[in-house]
N, C-alpha and C positions, 0 to 999 in steps of 0.2 A: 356285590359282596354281601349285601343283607340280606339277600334272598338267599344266597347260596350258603350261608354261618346259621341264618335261621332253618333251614333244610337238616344241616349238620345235628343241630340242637334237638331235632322234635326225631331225630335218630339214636343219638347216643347220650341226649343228657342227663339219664339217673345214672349213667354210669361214668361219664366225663363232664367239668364242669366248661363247656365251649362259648357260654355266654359271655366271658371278657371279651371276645375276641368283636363284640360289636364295636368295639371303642378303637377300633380302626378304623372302620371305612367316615366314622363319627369323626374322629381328630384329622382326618387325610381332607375331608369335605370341609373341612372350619381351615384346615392350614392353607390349603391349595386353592380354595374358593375363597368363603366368606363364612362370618357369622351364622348368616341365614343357612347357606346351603347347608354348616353343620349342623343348621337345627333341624333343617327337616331331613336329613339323614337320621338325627335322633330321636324323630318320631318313628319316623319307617322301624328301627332297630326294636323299640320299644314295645313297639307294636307285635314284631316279629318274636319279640322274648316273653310276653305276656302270652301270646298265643300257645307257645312252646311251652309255658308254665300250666297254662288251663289244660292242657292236652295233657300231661302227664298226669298234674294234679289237682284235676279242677278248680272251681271257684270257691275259693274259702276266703276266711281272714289270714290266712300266711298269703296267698293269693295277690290281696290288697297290700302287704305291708312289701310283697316284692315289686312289683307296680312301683311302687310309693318309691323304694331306696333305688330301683334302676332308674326311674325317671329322673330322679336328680341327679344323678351319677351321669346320667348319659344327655341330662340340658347342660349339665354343668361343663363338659368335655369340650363342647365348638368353644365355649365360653373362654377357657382355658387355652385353647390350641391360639382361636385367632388372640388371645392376649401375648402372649410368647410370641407368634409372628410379630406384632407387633411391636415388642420389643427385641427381638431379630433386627426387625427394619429398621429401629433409633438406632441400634448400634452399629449397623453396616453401615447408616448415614453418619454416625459419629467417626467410625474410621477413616473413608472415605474424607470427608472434612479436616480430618487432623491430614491425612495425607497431603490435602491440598496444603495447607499450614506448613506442613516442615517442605514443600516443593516449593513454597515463598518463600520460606527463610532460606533456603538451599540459594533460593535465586537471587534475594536481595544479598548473601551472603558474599556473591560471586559478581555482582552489578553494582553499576553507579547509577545510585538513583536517580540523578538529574538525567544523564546524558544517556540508559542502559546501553552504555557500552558495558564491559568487562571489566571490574576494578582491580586493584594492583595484583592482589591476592590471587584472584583468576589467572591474568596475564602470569606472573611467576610461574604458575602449576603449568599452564600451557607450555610456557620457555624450557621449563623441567622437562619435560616429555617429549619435546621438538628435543632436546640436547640429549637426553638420550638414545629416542633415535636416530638421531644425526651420526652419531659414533656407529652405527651398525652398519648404516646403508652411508654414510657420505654425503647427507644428503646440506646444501649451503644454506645458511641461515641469516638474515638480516635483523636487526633490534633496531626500531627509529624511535628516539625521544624528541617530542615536540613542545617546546612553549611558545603562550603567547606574549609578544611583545605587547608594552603597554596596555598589560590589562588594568593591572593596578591601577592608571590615570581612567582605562575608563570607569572603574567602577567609582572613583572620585569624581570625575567631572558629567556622569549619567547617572546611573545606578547600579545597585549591583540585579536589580531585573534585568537591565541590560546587560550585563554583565554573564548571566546564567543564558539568556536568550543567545551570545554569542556561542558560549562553551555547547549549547545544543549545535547551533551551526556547525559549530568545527565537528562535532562528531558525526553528524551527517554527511558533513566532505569526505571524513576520514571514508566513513563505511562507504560510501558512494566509489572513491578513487582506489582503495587497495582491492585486489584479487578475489574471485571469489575461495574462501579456504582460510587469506590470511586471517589475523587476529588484530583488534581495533582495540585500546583499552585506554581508560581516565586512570590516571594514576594519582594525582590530586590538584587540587586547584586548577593550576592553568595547564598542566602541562599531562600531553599524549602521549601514551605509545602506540604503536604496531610490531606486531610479528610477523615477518614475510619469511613466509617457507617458498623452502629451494630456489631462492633469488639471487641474481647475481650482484653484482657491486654498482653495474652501468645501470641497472633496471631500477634499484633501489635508488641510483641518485636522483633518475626520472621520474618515482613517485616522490621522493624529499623536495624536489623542483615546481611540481606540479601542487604539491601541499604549501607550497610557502605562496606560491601565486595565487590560489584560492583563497587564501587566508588574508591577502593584500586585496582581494577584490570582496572578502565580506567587510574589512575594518574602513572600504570607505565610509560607511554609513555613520561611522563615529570619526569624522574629523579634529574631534577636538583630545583625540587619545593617539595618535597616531600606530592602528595596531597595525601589526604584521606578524612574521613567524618566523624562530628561529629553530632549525632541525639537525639534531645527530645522528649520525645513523654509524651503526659496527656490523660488521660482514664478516661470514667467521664460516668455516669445512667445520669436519666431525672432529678434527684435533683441536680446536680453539677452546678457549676455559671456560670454566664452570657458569650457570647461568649469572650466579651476583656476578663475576665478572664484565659477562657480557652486558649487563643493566649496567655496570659502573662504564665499563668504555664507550658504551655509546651519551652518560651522561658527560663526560667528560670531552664528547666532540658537539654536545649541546652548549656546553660552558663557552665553546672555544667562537662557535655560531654566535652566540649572546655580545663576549667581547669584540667581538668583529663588527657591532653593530645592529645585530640582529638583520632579518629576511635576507639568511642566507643559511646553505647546507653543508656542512661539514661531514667527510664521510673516512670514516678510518676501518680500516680489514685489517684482518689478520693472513690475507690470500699476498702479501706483500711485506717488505719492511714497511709498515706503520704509514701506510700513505695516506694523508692527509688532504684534501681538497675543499676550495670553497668555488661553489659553484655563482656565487652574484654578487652583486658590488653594495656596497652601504648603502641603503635607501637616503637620500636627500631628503633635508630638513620642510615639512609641513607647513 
């Protein structure tokens, strides 16, 4: 490009002024390279524009004082160029960085920080979306609330490290035992949910079954808390009410699991008059 601008120049320069155009291939070799390489493009340039100056109009003192103001102009140029890149490149790293920033906050937004399951807020938006798909296609829906029995004594009679170390546990059973697809989520304290897409009412009692036995074989390691699980689960088609609904009926067959003793499953649908089951008998006293 200097050979070929310096050609140009020592052709038409009393009558075009083509000597800016060195300060291209000068800023493209500082932007695209380095420093250096835009320096010594802006010798080569320099070179090439002095020459073109002598040839027209020999060596004088105007001569020298254009020497003098291109060469600054054109060391100063990589100067320039790689400065700009390089603050190009803070700021594409500043964006980049805040991106990651709000895709934390996005995520702590929507997680539980102990357990990252999916916090309530999540679970809701998901329920919403599952309910209104539901109504299009038909498709069955299940809501399980889970609490743990006797957390409260263990977190009085161990700690509550032990206490967070189980609630990790349970969430590990959770995600371990439902589907791959459903949805796992802490809703506060002790107590779970799940969202099991397109389940039926028999499948759903078999994971609420299998969660409460899991949960009876992590609370042996705290004997002196007697923990277990107690589980509600609501089973609902595309005609069944609105998602709070759905969250209220199945806390409402968590409640009924609770009063009964706890480590047992209470399962109420809407695919029936209001049928109601418990699938296990009172755990025996510790």
């Amino acid at each position: 490009m200097v050979a070929g601008i310096g050609a140009l120049d020592a052709i038409v320069s009393p009558r075009l002024p083509f000597s800016i155009l060195y300060f291209i291939p000068v800023i493209a070799a500082a932007w695209f390279g380095s420093r250096a390489h835009g320096f010594v493009v802006a010798v080569a340039a320099l070179a090439a524009r002095v020459a073109t100056d002598v040839q027209w109009n020999g060596f004088d003192r105007l001569a020298v004082m254009q020497l003098l103001i291109w060469g600054a102009a054109l060391v100063m140029a990589p100067e320039l160029a790689a400065w700009a890149r390089t603050r190009r490149d803070d700021v594409n790293a500043l964006e980049e960085r805040v991106n990651e920033m709000l895709q934390i906050e996005r995520s702590f937004a929507h997680t539980d920080p102990l357990t990252s399951l999916c916090n309530r807020r999540a679970f809701v938006d998901a329920l919403q979306k599952a309910e209104a798909r539901g109504r299009r296609n038909g498709e069955r829906l299940a809501v399980v609330r889970l609490d743990i029995d006797g957390f409260r004594v263990l977190n009085e009679s161990y700690s509550r490290n032990e206490g967070d170390q189980l609630l990790r546990a349970v969430a590990t059973s959770l995600s371990l035992t439902t589907r791959m697809g459903d949805l796992a989520a802490r809703l506060e304290d002790d107590e779970f949910a799940l969202l099991l897409y397109n389940c039926a009412p028999d499948n759903a009692q078999k994971i609420g079954r299998r969660l409460v036995d899991e949960i009876a074989e992590l609370g042996r390691v705290y004997p002196n808390a007697r923990v277990t699980a107690s589980v509600g689960i609501a089973c609902f088609v595309a005609s069944g009410p609105d998602p709070d609904e759905m969250i209220r009926l199945a806390g409402t067959a968590l409640r009924q699991a609770r009063h009964s003793g706890g480590n047992a499953v209470i399962l109420e649908t809407t695919l029936t008059a209001r049928e109601v089951s418990t699938l296990s008998e009172p755990p025996a006293n510790i």
